[in-house]
C-alpha positions as CSV (number, residue, x, y, z in Angstrom):
1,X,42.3,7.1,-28.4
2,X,40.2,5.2,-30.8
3,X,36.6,6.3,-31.9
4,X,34.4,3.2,-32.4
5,X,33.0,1.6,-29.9
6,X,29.8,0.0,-29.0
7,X,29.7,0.5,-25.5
8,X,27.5,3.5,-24.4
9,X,28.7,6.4,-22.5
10,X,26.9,6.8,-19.0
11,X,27.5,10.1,-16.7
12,X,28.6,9.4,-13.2
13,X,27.8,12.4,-10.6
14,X,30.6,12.7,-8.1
15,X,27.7,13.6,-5.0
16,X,28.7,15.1,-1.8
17,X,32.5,15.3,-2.8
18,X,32.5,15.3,1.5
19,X,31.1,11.5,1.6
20,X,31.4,8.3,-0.1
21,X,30.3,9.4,-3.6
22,X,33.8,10.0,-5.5
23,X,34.9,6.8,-3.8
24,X,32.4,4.4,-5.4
25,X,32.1,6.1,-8.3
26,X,35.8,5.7,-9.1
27,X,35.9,2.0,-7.7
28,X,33.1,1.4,-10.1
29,X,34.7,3.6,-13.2
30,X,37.7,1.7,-13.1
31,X,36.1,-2.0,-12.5
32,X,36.7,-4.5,-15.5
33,X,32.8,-5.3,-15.8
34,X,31.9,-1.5,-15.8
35,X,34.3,-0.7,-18.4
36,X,33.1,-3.5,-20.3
37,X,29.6,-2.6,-20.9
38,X,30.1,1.1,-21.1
39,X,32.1,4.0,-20.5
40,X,31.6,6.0,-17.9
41,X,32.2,10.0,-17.9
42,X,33.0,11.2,-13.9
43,X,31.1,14.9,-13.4
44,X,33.2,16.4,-10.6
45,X,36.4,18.4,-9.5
46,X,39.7,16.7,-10.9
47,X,41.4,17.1,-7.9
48,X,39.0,14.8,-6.0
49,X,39.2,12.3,-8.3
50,X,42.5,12.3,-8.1
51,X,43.0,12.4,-4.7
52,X,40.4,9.2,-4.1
53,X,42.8,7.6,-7.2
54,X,45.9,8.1,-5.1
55,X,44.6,6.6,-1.9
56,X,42.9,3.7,-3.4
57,X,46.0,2.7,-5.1
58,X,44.2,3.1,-8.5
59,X,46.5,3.1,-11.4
60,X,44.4,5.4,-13.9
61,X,44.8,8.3,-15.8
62,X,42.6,11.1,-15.5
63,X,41.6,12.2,-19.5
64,X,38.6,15.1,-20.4
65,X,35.4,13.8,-22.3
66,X,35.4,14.3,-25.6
67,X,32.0,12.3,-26.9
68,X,34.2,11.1,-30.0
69,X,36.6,9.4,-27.8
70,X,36.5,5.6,-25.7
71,X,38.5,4.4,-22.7
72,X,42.1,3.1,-23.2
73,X,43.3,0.5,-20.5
74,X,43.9,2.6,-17.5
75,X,42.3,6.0,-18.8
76,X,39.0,7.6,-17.2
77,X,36.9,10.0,-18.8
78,X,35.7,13.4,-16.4
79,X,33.8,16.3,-16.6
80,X,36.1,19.0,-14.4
81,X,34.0,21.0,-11.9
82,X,36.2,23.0,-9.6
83,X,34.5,25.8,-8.0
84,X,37.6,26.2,-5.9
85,X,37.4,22.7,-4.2
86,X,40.8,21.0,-2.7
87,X,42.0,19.0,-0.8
88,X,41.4,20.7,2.4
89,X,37.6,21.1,1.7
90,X,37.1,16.9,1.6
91,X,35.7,15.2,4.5
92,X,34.4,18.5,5.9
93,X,30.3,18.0,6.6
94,X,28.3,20.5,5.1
95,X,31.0,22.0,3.3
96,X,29.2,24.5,0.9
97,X,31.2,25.0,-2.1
98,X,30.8,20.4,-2.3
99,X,27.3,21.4,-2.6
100,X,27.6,23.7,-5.5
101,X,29.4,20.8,-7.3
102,X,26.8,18.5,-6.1
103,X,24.0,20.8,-7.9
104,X,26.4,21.6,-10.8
105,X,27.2,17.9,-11.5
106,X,23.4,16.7,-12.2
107,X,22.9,19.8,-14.5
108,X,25.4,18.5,-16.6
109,X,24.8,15.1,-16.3
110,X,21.0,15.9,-17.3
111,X,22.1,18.3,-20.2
112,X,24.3,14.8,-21.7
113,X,21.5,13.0,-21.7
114,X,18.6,15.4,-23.1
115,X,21.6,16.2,-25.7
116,X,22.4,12.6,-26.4
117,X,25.6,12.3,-25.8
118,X,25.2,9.9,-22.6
119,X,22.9,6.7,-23.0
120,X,22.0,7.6,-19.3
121,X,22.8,9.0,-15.5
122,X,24.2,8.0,-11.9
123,X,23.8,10.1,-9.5
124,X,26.2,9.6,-6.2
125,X,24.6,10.3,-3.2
126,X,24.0,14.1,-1.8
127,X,23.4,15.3,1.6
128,X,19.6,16.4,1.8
129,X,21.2,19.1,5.1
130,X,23.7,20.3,3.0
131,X,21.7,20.9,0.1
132,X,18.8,22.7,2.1
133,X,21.9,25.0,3.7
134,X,23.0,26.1,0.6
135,X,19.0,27.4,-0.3
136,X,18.5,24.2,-2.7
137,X,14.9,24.3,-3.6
138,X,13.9,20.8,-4.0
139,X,14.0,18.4,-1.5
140,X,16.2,16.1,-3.1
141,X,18.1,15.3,-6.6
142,X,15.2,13.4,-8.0
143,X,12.9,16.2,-8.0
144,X,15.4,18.9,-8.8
145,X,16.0,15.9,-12.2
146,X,12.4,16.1,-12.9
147,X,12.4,19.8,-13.0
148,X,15.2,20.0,-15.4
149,X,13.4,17.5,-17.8
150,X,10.2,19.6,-17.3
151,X,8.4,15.9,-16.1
152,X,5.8,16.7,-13.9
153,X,4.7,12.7,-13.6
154,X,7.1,11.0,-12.1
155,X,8.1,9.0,-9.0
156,X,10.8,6.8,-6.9
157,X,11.8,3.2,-7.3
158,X,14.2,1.4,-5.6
159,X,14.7,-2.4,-6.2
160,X,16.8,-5.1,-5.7
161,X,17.1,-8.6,-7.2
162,X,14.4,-10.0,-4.1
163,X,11.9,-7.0,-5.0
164,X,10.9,-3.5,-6.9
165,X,9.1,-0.9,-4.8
166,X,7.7,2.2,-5.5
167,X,6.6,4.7,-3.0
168,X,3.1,6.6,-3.1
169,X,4.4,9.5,-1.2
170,X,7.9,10.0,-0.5
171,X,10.2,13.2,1.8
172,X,7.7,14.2,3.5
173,X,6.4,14.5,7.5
174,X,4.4,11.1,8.8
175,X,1.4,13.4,9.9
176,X,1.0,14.7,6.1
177,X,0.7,11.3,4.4
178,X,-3.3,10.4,5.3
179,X,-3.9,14.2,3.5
180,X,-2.0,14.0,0.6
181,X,-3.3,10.2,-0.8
182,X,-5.7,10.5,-3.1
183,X,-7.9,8.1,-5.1
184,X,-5.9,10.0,-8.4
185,X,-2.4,10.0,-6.7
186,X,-3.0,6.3,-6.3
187,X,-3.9,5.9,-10.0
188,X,-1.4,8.0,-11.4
189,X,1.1,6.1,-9.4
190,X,0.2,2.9,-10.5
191,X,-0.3,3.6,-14.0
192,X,3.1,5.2,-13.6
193,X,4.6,1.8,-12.3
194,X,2.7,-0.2,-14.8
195,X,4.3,1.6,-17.7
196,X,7.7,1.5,-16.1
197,X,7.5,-2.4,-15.9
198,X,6.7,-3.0,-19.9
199,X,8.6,-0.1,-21.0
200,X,11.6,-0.1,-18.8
201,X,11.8,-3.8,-17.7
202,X,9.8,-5.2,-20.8
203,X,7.2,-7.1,-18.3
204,X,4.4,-7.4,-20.8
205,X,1.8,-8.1,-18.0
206,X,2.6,-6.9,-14.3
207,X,1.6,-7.8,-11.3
208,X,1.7,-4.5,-8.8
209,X,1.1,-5.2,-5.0
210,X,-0.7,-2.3,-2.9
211,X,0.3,-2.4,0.5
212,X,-2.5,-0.6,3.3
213,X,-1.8,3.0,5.3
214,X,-2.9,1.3,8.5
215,X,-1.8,-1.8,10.8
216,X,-3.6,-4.6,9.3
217,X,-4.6,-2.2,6.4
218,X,-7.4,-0.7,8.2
219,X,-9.1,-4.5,9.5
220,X,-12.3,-3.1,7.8
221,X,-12.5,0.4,9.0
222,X,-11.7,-0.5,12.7
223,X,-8.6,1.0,12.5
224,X,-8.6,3.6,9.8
225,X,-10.8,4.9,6.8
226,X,-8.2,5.5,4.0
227,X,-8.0,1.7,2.6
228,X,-12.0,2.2,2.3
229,X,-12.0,5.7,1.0
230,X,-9.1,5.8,-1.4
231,X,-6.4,2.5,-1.5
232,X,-9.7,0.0,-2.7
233,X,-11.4,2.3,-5.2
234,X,-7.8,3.2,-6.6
235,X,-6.9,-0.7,-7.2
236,X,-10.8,-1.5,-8.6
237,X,-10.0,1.6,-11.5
238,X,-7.2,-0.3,-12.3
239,X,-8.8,-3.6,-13.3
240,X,-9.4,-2.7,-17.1
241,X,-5.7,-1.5,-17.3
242,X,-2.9,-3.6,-19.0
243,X,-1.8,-4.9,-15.8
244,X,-3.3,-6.7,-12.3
245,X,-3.5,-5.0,-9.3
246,X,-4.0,-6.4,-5.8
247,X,-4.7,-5.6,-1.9
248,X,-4.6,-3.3,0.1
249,X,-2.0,-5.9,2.3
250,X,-1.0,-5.2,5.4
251,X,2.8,-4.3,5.4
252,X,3.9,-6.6,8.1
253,X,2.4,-10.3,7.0
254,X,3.1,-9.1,2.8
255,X,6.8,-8.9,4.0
256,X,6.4,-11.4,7.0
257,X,5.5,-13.9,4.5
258,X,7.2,-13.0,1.2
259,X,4.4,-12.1,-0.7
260,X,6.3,-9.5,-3.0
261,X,8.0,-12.9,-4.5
262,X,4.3,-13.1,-6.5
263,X,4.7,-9.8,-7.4
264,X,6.6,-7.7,-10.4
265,X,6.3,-4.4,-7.7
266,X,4.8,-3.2,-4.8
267,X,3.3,0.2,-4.4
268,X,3.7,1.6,-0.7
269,X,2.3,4.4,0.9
270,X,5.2,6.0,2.6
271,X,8.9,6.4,2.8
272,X,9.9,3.7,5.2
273,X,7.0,1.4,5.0
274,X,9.1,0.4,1.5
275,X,12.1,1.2,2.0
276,X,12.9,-1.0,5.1
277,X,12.3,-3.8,3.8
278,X,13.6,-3.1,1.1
279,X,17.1,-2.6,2.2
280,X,16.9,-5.4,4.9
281,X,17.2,-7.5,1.8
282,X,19.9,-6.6,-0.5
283,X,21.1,-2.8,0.5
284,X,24.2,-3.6,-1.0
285,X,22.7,-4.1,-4.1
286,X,20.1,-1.8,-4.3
287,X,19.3,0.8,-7.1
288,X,16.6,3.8,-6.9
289,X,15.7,4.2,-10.6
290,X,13.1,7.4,-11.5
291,X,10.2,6.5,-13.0
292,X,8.4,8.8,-15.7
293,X,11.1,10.9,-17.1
294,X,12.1,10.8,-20.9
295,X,16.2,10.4,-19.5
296,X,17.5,7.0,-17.3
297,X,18.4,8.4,-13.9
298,X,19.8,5.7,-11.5
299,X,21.6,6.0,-8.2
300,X,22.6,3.5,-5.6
301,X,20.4,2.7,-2.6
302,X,22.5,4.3,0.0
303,X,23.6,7.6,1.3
304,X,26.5,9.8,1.4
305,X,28.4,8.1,4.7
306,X,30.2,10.6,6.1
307,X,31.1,7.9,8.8
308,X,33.2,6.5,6.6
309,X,34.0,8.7,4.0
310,X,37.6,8.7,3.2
311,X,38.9,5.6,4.3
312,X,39.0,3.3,1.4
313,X,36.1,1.5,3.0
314,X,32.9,1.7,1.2
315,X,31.3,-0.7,-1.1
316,X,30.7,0.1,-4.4
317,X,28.4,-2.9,-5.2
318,X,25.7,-0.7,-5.3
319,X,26.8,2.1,-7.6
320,X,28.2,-0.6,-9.6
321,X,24.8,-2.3,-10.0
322,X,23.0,1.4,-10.8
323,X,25.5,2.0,-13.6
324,X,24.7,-2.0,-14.9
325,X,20.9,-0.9,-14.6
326,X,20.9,2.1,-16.1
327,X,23.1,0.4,-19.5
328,X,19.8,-2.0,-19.2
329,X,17.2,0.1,-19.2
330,X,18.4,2.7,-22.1
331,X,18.9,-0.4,-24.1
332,X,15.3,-1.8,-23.1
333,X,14.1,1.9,-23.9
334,X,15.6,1.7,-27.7
């Protein structure tokens, strides 16, 4: 293999080796535009790699990362986790020793990048059940990420080429969201966004959306305090900032109406209130990007589909637009 190159290494997690995860990520490590723009390093068990390979009819050879070496035509670079996996344990929900790889994956893929041998990571989706089976303390990979880069400010964006939105709160219960937003949640979230958008997507001036808790955010009080109490007195501390705040809008008519088209990101309260919407409009291509941590973490917008897992079926468009994203940022980050 040569050593130069100019492309930059990105580490793919292999996810829930039970769902979809090994099967986009090698549909995307071994498309012509991927390997163009960088090379990709698979963090997973060989044997699943190889067994996806075989029954997507994916001529490749399987070579170990060394950080000096680059892709040859058919060659793709891995990181071999085996914790006794096979054959036999793939496809099987809930499958603990997939979770173990899950969990080792992303501490390797976050050691590359804090080391600097990756530009960036892609993290396949994970099975929140599985993970909580196995005693995983986090209630998902981006806040078991954060912890490993010791970022304490951070938070969730997923986006697609229609819109960017970032959530205020994000796992957690419906009847815990009016307790946990704060005026200073609300401001460190939106400074949080507002530095992602010149640093990470070189907007010099952004525009950020804040969408309302309640149906027809609040109408005044009538039908709930929290866009009077904390939403409104977030926005006006945000007026001297580098950027231009607006709302609270009402979910329904801000969507309804495409009002995020006059916006660089929208800030909503909770999970689905962004998220819906979000994926109504380009699933396919969507990318959840972390805000706030000194590494690029991207993932695609979708989950581990154990529906479908194994039959040659899923779409990689999404993974494939992560790893493009994640090249973009760590360049825009230089």
């Amino acid at each position: 293999m040569s050593t130069k190159t100019d492309r930059p290494f990105i580490s793919i997690t292999c996810g829930d080796i039970n769902g979809i995860g090994p099967e986009v990520v090698l549909k995307s490590a071994t498309d012509f535009t991927i390997k163009k723009n960088c090379i990709p390093v698979l963090i997973g068990p060989r044997t699943v790699f190889e067994h996806h390979a075989k029954r997507l009819h994916l001529q490749c050879v399987f070579v170990e990362f060394d950080s000096k070496s680059v892709q040859s035509k058919n060659s793709v670079l891995y990181i071999n986790i085996e914790k006794n996996s096979n054959q036999s344990s793939i496809f099987r929900k809930r499958e603990h020793p997939s979770e173990n790889i899950s969990v080792s994956s992303i501490r390797i893929a976050v050691a590359l990048c804090l080391g600097n041998v990756v530009s960036a990571m892609v993290t396949a989706p994970v099975s929140k059940e599985a993970l909580r089976l196995c005693s995983f303390p986090f209630p998902g990979q981006t806040e078991f990420i954060a912890s490993l880069t010791h970022s304490d400010n951070f938070g969730m964006m997923l986006y697609s080429s229609m819109m960017k939105i970032a959530l205020a709160t994000i796992h957690i219960p419906i009847q815990s969201i009016s307790t946990l937003l704060t005026i200073e949640l609300l401001q460190q979230k939106l400074q949080l966004i507002s530095d992602c958008l010149i640093n990470d997507f070189k907007i010099l001036r952004p525009r950020i959306a804040v969408l309302g808790l309640n149906p027809h955010a609040g109408e005044f009080g009538l039908f709930g305090n929290e866009e009077n109490n904390v939403i409104i007195p977030a926005i006006q501390s945000m007026k001297s900032r580098k950027c231009i705040v607006e709302g609270p809008f009402s979910a329904d008519g801000f969507f309804g109406n495409r009002s995020y088209l006059h916006y660089d990101a929208v800030l909503a309260m909770y999970h689905d209130q962004g998220l819906i919407p979000l994926k109504i409009s380009g699933m396919k291509e969507g990318v959840n990007f972390t805000m706030g941590l000194p590494i690029v973490r991207t993932s695609p917008a979708h989950g581990t589909a154990f529906d479908i897992a194994g039959k040659g079926i899923a779409d990689a468009t999404s993974m494939k637009t992560a790893i493009l994203e994640a090249i973009k940022i760590s360049n825009n980050r230089k």
